[in-house]
DSSP file (Angstrom, degrees, kcal/mol; ACC not computed):
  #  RESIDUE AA STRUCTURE BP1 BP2  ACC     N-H-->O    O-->H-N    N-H-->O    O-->H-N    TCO  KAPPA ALPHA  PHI   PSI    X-CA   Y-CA   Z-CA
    1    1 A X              0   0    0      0, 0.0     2,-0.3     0, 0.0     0, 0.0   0.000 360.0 360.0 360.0 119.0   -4.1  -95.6  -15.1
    2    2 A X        -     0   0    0      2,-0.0     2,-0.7     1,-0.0     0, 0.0  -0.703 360.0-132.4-111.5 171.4   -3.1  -92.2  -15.7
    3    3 A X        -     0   0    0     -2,-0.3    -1,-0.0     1,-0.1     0, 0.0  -0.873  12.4-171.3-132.7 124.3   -4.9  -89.3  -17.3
    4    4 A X        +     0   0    0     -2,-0.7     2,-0.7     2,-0.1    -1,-0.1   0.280  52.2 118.1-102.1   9.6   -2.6  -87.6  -19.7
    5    5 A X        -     0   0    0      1,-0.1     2,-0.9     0, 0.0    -2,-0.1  -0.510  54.7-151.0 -97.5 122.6   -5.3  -84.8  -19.9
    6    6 A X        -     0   0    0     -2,-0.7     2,-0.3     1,-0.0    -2,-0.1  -0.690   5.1-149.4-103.2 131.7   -3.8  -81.4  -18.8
    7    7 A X        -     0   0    0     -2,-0.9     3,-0.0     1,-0.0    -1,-0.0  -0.423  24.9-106.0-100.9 177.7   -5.4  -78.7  -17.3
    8    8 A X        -     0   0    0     -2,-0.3     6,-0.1     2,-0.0    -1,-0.0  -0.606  40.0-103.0 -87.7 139.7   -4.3  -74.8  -17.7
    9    9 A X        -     0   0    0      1,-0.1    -1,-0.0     4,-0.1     0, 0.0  -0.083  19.2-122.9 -65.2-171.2   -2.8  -73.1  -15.0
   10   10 A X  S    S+     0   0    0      1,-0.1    -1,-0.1    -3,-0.0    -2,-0.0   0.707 110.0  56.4 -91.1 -24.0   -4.8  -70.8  -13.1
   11   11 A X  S    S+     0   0    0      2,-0.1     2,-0.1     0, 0.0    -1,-0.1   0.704  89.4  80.0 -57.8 -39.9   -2.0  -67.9  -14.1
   12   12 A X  S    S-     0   0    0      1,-0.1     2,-0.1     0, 0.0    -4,-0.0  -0.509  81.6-131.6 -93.4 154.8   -2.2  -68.2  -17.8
   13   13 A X        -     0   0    0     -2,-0.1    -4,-0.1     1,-0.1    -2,-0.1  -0.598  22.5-110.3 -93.1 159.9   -5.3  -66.4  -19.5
   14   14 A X        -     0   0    0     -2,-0.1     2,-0.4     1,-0.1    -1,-0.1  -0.268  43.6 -74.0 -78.3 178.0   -7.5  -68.0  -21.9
   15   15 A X        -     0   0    0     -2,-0.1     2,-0.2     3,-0.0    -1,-0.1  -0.743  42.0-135.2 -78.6 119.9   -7.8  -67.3  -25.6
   16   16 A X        -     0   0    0     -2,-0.4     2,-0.1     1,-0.1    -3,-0.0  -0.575  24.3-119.3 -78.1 147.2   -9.6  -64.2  -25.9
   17   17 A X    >   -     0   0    0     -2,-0.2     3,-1.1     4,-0.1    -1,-0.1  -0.311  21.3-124.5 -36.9 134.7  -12.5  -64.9  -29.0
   18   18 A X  T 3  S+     0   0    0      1,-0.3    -2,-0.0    -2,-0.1    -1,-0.0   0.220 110.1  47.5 -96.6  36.1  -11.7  -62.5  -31.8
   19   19 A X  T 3  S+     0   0    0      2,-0.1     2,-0.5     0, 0.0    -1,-0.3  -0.056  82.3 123.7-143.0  29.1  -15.6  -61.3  -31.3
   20   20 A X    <   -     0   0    0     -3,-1.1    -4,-0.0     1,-0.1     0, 0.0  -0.677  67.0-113.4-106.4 151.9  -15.5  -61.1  -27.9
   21   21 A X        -     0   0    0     -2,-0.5     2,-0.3     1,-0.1     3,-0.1  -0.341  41.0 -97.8 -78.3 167.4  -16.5  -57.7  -26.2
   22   22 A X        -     0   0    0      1,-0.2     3,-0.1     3,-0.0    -1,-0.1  -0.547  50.0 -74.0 -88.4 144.8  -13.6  -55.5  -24.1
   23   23 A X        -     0   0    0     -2,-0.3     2,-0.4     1,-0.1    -1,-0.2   0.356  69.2 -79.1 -11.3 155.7  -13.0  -55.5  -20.5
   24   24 A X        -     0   0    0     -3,-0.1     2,-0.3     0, 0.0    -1,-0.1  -0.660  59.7-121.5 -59.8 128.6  -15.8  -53.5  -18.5
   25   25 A X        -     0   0    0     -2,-0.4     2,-0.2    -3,-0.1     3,-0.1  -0.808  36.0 -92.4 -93.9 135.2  -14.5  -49.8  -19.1
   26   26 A X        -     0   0    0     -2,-0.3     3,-0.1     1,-0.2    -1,-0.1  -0.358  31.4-103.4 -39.6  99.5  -13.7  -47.9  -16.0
   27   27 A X        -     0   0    0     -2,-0.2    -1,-0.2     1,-0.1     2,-0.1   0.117  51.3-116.1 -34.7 112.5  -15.8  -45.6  -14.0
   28   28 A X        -     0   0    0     42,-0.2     2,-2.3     1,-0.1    -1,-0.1  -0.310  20.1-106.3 -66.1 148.1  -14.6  -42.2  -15.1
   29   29 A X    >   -     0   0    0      1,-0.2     2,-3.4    -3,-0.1     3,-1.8  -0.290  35.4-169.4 -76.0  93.8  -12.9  -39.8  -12.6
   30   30 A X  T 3  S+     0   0    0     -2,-2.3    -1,-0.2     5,-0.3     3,-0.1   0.114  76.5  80.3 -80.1  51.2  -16.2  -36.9  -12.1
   31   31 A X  T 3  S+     0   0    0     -2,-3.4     2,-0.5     1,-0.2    -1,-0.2   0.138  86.6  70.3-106.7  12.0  -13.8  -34.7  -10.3
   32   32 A X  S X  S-     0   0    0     -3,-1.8     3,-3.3     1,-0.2     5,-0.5  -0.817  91.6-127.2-126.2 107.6  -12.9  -33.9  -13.4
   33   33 A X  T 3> S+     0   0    0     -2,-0.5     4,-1.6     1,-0.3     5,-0.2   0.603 116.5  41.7 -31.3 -53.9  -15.0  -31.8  -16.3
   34   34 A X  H 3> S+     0   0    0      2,-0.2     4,-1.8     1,-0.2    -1,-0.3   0.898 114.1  48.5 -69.2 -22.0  -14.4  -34.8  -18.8
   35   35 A X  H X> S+     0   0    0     -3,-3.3     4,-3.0    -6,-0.3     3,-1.8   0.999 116.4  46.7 -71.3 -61.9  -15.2  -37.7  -16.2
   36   36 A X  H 3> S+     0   0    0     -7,-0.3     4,-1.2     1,-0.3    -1,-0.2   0.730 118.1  40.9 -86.1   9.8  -18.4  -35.6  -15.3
   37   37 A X  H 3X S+     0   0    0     -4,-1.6     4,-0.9    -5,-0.5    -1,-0.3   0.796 111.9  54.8 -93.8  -7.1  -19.3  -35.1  -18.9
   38   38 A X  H XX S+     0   0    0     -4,-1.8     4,-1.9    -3,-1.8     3,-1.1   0.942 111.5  46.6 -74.5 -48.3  -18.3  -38.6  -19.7
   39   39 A X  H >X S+     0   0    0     -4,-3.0     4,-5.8    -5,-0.3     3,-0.7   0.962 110.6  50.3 -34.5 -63.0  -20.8  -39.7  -16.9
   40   40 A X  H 3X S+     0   0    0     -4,-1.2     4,-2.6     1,-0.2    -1,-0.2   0.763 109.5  52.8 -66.7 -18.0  -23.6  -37.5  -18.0
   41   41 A X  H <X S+     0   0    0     -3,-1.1     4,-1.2    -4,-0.9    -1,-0.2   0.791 107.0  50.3 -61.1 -32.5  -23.3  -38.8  -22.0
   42   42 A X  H XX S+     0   0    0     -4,-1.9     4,-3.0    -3,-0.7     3,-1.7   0.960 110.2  51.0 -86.1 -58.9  -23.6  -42.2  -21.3
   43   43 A X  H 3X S+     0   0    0     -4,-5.8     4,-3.8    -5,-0.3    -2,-0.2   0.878 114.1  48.1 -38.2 -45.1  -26.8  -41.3  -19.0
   44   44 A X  H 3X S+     0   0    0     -4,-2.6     4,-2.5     1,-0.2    -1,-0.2   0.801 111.1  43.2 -44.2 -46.5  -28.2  -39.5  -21.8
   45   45 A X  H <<>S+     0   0    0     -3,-1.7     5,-1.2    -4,-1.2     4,-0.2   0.851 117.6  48.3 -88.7 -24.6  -27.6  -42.0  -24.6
   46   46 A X  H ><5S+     0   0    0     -4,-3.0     3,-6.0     3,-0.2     4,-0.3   0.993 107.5  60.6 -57.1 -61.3  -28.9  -45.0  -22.1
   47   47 A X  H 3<5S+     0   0    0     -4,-3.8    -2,-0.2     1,-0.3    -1,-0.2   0.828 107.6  43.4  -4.0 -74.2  -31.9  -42.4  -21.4
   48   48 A X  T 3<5S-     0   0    0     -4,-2.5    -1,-0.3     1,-0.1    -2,-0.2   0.287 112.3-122.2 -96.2  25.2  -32.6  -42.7  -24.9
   49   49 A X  T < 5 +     0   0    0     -3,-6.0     2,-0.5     1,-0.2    -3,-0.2   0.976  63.4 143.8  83.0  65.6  -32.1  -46.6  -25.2
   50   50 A X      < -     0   0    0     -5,-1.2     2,-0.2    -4,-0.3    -1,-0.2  -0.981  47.3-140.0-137.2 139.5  -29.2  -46.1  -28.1
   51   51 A X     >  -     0   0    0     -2,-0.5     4,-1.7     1,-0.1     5,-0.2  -0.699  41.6 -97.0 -85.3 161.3  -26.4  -48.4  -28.1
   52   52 A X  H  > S+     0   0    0     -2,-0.2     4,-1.5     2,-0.2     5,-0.1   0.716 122.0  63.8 -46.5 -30.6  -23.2  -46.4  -28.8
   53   53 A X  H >> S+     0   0    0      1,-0.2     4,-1.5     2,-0.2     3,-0.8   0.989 107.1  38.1 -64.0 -59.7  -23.8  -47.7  -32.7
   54   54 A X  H 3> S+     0   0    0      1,-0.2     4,-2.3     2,-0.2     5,-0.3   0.788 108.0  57.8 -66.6 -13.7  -26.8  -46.1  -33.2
   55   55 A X  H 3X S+     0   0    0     -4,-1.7     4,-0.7     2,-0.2     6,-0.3   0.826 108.4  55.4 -80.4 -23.1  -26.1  -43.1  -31.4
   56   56 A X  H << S+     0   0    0     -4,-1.5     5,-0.5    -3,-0.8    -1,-0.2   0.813 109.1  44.4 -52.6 -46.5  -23.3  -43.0  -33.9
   57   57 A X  H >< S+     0   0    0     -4,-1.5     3,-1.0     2,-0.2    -2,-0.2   0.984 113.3  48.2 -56.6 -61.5  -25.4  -43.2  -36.8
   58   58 A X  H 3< S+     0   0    0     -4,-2.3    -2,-0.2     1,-0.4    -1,-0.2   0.720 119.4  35.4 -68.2 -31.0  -27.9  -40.9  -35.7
   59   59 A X  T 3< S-     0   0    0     -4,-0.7    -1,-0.4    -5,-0.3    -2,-0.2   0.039 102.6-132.3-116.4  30.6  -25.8  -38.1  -34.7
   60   60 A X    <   +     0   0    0     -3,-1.0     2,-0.5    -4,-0.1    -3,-0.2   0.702  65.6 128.7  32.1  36.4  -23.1  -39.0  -37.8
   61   61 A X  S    S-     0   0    0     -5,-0.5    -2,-0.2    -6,-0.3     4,-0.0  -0.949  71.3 -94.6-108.2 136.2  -20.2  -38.8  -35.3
   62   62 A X     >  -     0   0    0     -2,-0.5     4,-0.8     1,-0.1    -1,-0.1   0.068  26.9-129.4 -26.7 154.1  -17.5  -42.0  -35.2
   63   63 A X  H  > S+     0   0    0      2,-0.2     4,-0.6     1,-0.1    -1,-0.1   0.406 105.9  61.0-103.7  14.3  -18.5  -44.1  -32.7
   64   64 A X  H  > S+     0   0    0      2,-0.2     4,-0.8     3,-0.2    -1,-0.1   0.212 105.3  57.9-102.8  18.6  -14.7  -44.1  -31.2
   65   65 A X  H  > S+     0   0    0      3,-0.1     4,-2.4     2,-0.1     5,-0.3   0.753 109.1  38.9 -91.0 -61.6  -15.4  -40.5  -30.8
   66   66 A X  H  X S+     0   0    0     -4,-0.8     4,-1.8     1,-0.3    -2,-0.2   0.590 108.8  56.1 -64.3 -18.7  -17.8  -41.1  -29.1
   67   67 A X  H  < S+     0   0    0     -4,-0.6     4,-0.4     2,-0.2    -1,-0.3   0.943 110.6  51.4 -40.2 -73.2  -16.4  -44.1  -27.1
   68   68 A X  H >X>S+     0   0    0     -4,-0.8     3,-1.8     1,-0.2     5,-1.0   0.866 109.0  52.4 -66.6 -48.8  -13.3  -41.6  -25.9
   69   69 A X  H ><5S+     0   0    0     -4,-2.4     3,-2.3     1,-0.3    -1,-0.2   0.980 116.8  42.9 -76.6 -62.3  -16.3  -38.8  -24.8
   70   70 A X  T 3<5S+     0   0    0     -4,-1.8    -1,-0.3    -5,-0.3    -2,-0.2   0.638 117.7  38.1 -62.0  -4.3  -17.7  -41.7  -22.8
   71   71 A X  T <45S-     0   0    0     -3,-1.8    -2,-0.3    -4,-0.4    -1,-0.3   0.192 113.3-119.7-126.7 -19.3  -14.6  -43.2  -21.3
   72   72 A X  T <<5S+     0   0    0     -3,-2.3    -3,-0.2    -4,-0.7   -37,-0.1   0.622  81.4 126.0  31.7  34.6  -13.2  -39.3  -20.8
   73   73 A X  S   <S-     0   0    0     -5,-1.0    -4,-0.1     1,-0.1     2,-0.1   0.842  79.3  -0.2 -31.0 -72.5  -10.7  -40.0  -22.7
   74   74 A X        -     0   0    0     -9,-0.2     2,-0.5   -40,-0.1    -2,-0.3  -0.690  62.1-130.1-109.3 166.7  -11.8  -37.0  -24.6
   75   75 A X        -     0   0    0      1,-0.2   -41,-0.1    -2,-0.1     3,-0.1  -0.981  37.4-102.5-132.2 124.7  -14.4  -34.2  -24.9
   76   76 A X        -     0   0    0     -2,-0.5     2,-0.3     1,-0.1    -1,-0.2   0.589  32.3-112.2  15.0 149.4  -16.2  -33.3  -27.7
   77   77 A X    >   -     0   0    0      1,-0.1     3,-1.3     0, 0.0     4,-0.5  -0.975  37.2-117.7-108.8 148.4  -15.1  -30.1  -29.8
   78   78 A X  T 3  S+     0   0    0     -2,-0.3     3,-0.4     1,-0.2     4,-0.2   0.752 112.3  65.7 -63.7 -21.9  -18.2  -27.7  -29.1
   79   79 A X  T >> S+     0   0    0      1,-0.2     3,-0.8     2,-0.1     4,-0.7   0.933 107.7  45.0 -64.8 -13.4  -19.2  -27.6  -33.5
   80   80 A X  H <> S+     0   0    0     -3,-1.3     4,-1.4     1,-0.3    -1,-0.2   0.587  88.5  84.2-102.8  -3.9  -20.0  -31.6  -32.9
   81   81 A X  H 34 S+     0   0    0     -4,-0.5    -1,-0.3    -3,-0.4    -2,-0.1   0.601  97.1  46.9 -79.4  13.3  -22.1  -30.9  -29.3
   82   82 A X  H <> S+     0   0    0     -3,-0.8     4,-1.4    -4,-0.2     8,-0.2   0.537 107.8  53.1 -90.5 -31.6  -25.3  -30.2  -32.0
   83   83 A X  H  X S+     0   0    0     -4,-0.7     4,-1.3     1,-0.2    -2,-0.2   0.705 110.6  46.2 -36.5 -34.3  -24.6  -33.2  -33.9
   84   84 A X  H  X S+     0   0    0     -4,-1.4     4,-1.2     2,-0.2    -1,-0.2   0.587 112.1  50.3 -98.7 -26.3  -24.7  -35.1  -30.5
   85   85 A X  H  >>S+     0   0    0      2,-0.2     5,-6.0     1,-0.2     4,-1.0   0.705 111.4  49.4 -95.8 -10.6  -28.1  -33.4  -29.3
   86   86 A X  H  <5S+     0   0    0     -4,-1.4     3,-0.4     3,-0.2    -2,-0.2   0.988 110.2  51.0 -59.6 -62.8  -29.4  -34.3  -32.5
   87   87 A X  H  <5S+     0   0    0     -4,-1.3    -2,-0.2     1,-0.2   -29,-0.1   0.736 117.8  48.5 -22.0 -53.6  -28.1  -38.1  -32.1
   88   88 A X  H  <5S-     0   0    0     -4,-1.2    -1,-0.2   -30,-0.1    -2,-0.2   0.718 112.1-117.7 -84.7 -54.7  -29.6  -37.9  -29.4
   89   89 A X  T  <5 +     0   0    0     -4,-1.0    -3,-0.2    -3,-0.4    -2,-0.1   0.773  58.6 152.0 102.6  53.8  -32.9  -36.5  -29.7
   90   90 A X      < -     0   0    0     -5,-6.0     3,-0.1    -8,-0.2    -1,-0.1  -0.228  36.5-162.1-108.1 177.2  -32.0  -33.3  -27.4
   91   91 A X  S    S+     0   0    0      1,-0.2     2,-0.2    -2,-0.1    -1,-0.1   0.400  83.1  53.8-129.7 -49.9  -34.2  -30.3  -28.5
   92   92 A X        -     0   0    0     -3,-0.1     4,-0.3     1,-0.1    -1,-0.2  -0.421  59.5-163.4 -25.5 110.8  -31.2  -28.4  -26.6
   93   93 A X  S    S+     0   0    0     -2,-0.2     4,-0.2    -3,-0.1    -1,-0.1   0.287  95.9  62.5-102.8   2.1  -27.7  -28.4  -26.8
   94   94 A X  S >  S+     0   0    0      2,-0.1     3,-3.2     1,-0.1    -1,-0.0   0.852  92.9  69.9 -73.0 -46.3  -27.3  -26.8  -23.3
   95   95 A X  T 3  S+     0   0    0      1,-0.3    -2,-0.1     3,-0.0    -1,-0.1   0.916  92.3  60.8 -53.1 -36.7  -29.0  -30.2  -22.0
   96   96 A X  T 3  S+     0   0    0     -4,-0.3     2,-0.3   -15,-0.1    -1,-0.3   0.636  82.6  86.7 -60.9 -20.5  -25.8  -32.1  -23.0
   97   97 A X  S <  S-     0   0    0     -3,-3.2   -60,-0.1    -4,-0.2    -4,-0.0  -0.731  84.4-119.0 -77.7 126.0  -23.2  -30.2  -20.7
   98   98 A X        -     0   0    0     -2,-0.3    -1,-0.1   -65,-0.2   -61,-0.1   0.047  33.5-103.2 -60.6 138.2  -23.1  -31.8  -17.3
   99   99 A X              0   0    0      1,-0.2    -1,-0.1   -63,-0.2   -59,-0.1  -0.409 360.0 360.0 -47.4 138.4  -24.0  -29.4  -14.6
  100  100 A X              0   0    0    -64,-0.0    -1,-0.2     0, 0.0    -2,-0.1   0.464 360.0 360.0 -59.5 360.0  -20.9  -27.8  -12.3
């Protein structure tokens, strides 16, 4: 009796879900001014328990802007860093620049 049933190599990937979340995103380089501002955004908006959607919302900035700022992709342009401390709930807009 054989068993006609085939299994998938181990090589081929499965079918990604068209709702399925993206890879784990990559620890950003902090030797670098965006890496350590990407670092410090992300602390911030966890800090304030905001998923990247809401922090989008709140602070009216894209939230792939805000993606790339976290990812250090990108940096912010300084007119949108009050926007972000707003988002944020920052009283500050110094707080939002990482430390040298």
């Amino acid at each position: 009796m054989s068993n006609n049933t085939q299994l998938p190599s181990i090589t081929q990937n499965p079918p990604i879900p068209q709702n399925a979340m993206t890879p784990a995103r990559k620890l950003p380089n902090t030797n670098t001014y965006a890496g350590r501002f990407a670092v410090h955004i992300r602390a911030l908006r966890l800090k304030a328990g905001l998923t990247v959607e809401e922090l989008a919302e709140r602070s009216g900035i894209p939230r792939t802007s805000i993606y790339n700022w976290e990812s250090a992709i990108s940096v912010p342009p300084t007119d949108k860093l009050p926007e972000l401390a707003i988002g944020l709930g920052l009283k500050s807009v110094r707080k939002i620049l990482p430390e040298q």
